[in-house]
C-alpha positions as a Markdown table, in Angstrom:
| # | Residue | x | y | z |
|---|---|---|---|---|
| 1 | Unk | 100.3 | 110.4 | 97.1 |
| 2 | Unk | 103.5 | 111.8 | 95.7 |
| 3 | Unk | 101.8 | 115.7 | 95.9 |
| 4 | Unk | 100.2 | 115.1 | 98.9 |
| 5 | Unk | 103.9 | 114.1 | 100.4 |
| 6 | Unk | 105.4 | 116.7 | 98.7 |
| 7 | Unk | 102.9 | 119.7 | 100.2 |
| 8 | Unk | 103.3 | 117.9 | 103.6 |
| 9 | Unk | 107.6 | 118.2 | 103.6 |
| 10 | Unk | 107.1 | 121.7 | 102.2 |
| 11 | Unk | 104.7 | 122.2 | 104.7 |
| 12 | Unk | 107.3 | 121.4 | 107.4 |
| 13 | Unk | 110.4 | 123.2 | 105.9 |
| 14 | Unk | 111.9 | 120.8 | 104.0 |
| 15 | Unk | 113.4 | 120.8 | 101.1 |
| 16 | Unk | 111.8 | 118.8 | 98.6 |
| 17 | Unk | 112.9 | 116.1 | 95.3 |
| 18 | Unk | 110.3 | 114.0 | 93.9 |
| 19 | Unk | 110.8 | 111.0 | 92.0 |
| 20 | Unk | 108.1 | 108.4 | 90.5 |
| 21 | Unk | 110.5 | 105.5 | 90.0 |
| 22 | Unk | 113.8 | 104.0 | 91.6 |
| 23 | Unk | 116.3 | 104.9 | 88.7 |
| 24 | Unk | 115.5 | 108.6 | 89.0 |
| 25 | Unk | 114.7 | 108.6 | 92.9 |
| 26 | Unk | 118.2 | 107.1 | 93.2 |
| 27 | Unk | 120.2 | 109.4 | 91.0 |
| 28 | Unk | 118.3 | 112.4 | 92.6 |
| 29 | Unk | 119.1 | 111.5 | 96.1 |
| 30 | Unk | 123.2 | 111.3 | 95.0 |
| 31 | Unk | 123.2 | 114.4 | 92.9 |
| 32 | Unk | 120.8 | 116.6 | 95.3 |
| 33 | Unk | 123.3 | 114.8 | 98.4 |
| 34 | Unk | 119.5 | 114.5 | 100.3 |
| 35 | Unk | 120.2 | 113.7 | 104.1 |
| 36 | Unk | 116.5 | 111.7 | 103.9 |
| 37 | Unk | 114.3 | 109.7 | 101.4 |
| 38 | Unk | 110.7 | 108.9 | 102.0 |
| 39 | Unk | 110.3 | 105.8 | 99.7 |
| 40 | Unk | 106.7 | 104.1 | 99.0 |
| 41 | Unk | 107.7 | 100.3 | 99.1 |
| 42 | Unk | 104.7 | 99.9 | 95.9 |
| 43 | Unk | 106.4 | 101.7 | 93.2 |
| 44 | Unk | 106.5 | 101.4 | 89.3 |
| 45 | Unk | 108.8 | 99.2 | 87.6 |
| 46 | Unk | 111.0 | 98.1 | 90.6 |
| 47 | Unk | 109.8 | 98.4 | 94.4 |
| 48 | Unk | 110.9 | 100.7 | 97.5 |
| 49 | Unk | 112.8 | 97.7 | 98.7 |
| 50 | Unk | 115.0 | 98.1 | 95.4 |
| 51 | Unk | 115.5 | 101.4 | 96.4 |
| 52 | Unk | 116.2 | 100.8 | 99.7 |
| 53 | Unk | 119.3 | 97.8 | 99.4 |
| 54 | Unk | 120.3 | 100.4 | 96.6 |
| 55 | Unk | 120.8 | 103.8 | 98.6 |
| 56 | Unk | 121.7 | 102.2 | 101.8 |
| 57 | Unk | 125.3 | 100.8 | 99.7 |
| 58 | Unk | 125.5 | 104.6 | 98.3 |
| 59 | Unk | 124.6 | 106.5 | 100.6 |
| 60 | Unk | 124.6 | 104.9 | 103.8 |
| 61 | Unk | 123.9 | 107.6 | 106.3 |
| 62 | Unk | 120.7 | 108.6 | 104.8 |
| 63 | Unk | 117.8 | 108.4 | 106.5 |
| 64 | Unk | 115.0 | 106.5 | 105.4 |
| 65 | Unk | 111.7 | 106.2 | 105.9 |
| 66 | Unk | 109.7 | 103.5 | 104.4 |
| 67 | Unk | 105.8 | 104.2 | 104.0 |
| 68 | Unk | 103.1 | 101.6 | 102.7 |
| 69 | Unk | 99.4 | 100.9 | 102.7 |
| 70 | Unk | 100.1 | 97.4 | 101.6 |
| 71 | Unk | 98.3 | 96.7 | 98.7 |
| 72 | Unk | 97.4 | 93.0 | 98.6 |
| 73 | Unk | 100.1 | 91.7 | 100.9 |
| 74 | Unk | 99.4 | 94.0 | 103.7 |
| 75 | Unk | 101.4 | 97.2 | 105.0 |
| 76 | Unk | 103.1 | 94.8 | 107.9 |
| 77 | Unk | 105.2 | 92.5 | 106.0 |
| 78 | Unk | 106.5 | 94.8 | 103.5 |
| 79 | Unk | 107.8 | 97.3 | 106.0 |
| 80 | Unk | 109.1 | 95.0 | 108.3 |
| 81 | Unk | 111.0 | 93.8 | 105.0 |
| 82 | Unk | 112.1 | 97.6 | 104.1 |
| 83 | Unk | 113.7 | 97.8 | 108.3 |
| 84 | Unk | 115.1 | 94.4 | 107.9 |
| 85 | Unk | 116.8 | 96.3 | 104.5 |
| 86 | Unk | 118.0 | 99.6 | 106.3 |
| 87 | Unk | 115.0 | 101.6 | 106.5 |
| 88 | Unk | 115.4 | 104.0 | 109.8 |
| 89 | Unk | 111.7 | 104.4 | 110.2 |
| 90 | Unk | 108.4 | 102.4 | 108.5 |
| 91 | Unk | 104.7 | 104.5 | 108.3 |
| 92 | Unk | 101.4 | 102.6 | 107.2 |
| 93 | Unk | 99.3 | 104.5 | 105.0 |
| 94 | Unk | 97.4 | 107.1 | 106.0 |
| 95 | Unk | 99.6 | 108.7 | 108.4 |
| 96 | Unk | 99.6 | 112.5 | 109.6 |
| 97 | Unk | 102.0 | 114.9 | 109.1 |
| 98 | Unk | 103.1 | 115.1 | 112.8 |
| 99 | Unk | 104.1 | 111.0 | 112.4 |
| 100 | Unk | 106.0 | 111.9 | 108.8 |
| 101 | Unk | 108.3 | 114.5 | 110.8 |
| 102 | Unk | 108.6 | 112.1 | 114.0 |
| 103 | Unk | 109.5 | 109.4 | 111.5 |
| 104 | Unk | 112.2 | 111.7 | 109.7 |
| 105 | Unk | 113.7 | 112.9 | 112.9 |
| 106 | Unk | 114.3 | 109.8 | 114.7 |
């Protein structure tokens, strides 16, 4: 998922920084001063939601934009959880790429 998302922003223009786990996701977002994250709530270690409380206190005029498929809980309750903790936008897996750049535009 992480490479498809990648060629998808690149795609589009954007500049891209990966990250497979909070910790590095969160110091790659302050030191690269990214104006968006795209954050997968189902994520090693700690979730998106983690991520989410976490760069909304740092960095609190990022935009954010939560993405799921759900796993065994379903896509609905964990991203109404991630907009309930400052995500700007919420996709359920699969989505196109025209819905990723509506989502990061606002």
């Amino acid at each position: 998922m992480l490479s498809h998302l990648e060629g998808m922003l690149t795609t589009a223009g954007h500049d891209v920084v990966t990250a497979l786990d909070v910790d590095t996701g969160l110091t790659r977002a302050e030191t690269q001063g990214a104006e968006a994250a795209v954050v997968d709530i189902l994520m090693p270690e700690r979730d998106g939601l983690n991520f989410i409380m976490e760069i909304r206190r740092k960095l609190p005029d990022i935009r954010i934009v939560a993405i799921s498929g759900g796993g065994r809980l379903g896509a609905g309750s964990l991203l109404k959880m991630a907009a309930g903790l400052g995500a700007d936008a919420t996709l359920v897996k699969p989505f196109s790429s025209s819905d990723l750049e509506t989502a990061l535009a606002g």
